[in-house]
C-alpha positions in Angstrom: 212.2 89.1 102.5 209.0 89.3 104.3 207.2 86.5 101.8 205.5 84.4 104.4 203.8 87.2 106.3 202.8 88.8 103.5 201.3 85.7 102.0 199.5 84.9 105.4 198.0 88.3 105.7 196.7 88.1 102.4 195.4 84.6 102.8 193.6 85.9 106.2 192.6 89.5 104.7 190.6 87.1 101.7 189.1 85.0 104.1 188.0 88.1 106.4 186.5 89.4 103.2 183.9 86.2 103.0 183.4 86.3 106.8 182.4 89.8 106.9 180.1 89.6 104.4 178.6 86.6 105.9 178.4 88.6 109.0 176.6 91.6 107.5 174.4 89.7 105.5 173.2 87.6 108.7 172.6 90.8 111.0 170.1 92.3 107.8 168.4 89.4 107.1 167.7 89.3 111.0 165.3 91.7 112.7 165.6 92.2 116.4 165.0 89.8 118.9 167.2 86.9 117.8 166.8 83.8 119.0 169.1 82.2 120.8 170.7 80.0 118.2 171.3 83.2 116.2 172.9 84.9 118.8 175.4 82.0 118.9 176.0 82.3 115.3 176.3 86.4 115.5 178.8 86.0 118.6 180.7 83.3 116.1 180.8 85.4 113.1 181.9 88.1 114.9 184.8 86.2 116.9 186.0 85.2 114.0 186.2 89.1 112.4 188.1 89.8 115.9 190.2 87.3 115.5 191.1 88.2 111.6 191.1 91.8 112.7 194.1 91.3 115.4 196.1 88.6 112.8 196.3 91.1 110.6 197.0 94.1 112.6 200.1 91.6 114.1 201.1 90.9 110.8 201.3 94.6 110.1 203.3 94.8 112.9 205.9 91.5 112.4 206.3 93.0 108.8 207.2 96.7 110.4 209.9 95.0 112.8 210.8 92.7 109.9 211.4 96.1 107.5 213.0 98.1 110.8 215.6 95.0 111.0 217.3 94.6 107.6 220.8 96.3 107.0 220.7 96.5 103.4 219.5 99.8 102.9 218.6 99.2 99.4 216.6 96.0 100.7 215.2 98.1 103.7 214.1 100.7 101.5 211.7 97.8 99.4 210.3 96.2 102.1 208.8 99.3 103.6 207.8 100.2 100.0 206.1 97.0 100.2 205.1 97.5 103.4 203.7 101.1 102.7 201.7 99.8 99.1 200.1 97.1 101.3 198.9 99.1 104.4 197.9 102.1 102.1 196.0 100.3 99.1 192.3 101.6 99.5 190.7 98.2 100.3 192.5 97.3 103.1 192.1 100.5 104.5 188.4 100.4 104.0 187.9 96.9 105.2 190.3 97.6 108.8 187.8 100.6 109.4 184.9 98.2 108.6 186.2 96.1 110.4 186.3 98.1 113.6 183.6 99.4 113.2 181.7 96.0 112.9 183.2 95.1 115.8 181.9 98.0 117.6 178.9 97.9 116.5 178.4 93.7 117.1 179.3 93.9 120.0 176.1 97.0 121.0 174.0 94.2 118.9 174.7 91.5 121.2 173.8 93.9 124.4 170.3 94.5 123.5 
């Protein structure tokens, strides 16, 4: 079974939880023109999300290939049930689009 992965993309999915908040809370307590200490905190914060953002997405992947790979059809058909109640549950969708779109959007911040 897929236990590992799925334990280490819900360890990084929790952490990416406090980091995005840290992240959002930092850019509204901030008007424009940051100085430059806060830039280097923004561009840290949001390295971090980037780097949580393409674990996970891997993991989603590595758990896919995992699921395509077993023989047991029986054992094939839980994983990707597994698989499916994980990638569809409403709050990771929501946080991978937030995600993104922080991303996006951090990366327009740090342009101005």
């Amino acid at each position: 079974m897929s236990n590992r992965l799925q334990v280490n993309l819900q360890r990084t999915y929790n952490k990416v939880l406090d980091t995005h908040n840290k992240y959002i809370t930092l850019i509204a307590q901030q008007p424009a023109q940051w100085s430059p200490q806060l830039i280097v905190d923004v561009e840290s914060q949001l390295q971090l999300l980037k780097q949580s953002h393409n674990f996970m997405l891997q993991s989603l992947t590595k758990w896919e290939d995992f699921a395509k790979n077993i023989k047991d059809t029986e054992e094939k058909r839980q994983e990707y049930e597994a698989f499916d109640t994980w990638r569809d549950t409403e709050d990771h969708q929501k946080l991978f689009k937030e995600l993104a779109k922080t991303i996006l959007k951090g990366e327009k911040y740090l342009l101005l």
